[in-house]
C-alpha positions in Angstrom: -32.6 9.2 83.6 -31.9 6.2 81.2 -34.6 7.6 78.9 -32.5 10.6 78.9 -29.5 9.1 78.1 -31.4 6.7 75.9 -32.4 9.5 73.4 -28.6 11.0 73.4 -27.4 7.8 72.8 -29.7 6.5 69.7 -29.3 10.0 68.4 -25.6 9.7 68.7 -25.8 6.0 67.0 -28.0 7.4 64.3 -25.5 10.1 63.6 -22.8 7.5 63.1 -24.7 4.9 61.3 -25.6 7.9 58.7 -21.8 8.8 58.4 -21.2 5.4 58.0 -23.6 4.9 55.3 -22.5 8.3 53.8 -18.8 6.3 53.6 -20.1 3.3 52.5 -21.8 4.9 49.6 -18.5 7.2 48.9 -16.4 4.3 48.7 -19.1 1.8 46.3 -18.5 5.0 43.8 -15.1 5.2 44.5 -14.5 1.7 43.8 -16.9 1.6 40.5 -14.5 4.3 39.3 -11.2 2.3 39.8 -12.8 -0.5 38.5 -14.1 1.5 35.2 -10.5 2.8 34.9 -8.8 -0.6 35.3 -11.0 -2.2 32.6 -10.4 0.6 30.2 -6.4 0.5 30.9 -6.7 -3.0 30.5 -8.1 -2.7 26.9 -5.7 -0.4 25.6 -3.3 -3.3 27.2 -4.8 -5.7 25.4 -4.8 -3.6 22.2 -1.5 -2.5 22.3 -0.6 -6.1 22.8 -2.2 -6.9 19.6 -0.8 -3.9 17.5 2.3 -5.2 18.8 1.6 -8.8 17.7 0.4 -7.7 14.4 4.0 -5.5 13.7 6.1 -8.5 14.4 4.1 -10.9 12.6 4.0 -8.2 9.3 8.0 -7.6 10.1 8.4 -11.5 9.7 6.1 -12.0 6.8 8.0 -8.4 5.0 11.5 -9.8 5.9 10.5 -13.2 4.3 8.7 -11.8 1.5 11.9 -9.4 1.0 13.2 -10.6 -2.5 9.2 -10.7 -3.9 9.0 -7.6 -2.5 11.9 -5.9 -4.5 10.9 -8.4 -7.5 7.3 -6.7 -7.0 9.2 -3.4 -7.2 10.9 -3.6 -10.1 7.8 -4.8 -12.2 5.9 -1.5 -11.6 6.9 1.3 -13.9 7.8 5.0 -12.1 9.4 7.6 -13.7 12.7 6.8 -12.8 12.6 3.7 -14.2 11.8 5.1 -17.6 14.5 5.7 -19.0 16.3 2.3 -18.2 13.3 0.9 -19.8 13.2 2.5 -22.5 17.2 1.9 -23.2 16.6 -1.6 -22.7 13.9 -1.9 -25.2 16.9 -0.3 -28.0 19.2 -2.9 -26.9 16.8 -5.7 -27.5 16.0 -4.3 -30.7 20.1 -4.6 -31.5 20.8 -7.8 -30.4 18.0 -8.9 -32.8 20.0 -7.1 -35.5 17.1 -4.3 -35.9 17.3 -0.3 -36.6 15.3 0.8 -33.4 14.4 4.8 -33.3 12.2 5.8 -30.5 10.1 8.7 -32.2 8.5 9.8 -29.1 7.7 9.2 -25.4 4.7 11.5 -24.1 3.2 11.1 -21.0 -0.4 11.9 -19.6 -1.4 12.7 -16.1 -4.9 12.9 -15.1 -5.1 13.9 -11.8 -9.0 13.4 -11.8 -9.1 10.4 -12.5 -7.5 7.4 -9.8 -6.1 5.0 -12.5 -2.5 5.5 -13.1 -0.6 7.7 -15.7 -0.3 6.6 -19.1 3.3 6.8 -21.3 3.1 6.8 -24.8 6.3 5.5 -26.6 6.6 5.8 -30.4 8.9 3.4 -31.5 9.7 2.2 -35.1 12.3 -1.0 -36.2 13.6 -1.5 -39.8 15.1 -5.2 -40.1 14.5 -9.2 -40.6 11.2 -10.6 -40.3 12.1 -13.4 -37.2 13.9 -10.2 -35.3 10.9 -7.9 -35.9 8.6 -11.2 -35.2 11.0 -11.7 -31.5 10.9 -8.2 -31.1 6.9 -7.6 -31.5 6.6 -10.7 -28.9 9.4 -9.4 -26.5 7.4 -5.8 -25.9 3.9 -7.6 -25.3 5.6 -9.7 -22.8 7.4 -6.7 -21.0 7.3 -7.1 -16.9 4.5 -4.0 -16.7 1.1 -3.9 -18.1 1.6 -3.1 -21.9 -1.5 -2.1 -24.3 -0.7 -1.3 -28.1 -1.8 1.7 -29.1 -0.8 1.6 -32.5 0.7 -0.7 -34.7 2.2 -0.8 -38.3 3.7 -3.5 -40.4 4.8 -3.7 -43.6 7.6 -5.3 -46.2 9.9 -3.0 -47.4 13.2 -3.5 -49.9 15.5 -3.8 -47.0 13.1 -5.9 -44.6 9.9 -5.7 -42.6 9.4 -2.1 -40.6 7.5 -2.0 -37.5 5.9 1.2 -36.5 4.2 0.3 -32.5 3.0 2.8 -29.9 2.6 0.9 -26.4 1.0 2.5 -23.4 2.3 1.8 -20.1 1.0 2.6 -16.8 2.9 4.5 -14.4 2.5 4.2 -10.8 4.0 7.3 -8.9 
């Protein structure tokens, strides 16, 4: 009779220890998963944090930086700045007591190519050889990047006449 009971009981304690191996195995997944999952939400914690560290630290270098930033701004040439340049450029040529005609301003976009567009401005002065001298050195030293295309002087009855094509670079 014991060996009876005997073989209901180890069958019954082998069922259970199977069930409880079954669970044990269920819940080492289970917790590999949660763990997995953690770790990744704890990355993009970590790298959020960081994003979030960089943007402040770029807000407080661009708030500090503000004025060299506008300062920045105002040395590259766009197409709305054009014409402000190009009026200020005739009223340099006045105060140095010069005729200043713009003949032309032409401008050439190569949309193949990465560098920037390039305006041509034809520009002649009739007047004294120190204002035509100041005025030469004033347009080299413009706030953009200036190249001479062309340039023509010569004495004439009334003065020196300057005949200068600079190209600019255009950044829009």
């Amino acid at each position: 009779m014991i060996f009876k009971n005997s073989k209901l009981l180890l069958t019954v304690f082998s069922l259970i220890t199977i069930i409880l191996l079954f669970a044990l195995i269920i819940g080492v997944y289970s917790i590999r998963a949660k763990n997995q999952k953690i770790s990744e939400l704890i990355n993009l914690a970590t790298q959020a944090s960081e994003v979030e560290v960089m943007a402040r630290s770029i807000r407080a270098v661009q708030n500090s930086a503000k004025e060299d930033l506008e300062a920045f701004d105002d040395f590259v040439l766009s197409d709305d700045k054009l014409v402000a340049l190009i009026e200020s450029i005739e009223a340099v040529g006045q105060t140095l007591d010069l005729e200043t005609k713009i003949v032309s301003v032409s401008k050439i976009e190569d949309k193949k190519v990465i560098v920037p567009d390039m305006i041509y401005i034809a520009m002649e002065t009739q007047g004294p050889w120190a204002g035509t001298f100041s005025f030469l050195h004033a347009i080299e030293n413009l706030p953009h990047r200036v190249k001479l295309d062309k340039l023509s002087l010569s004495k004439e009855e009334d003065g020196w006449h300057l005949a200068v094509t600079l190209v600019l670079y255009s950044f829009d």
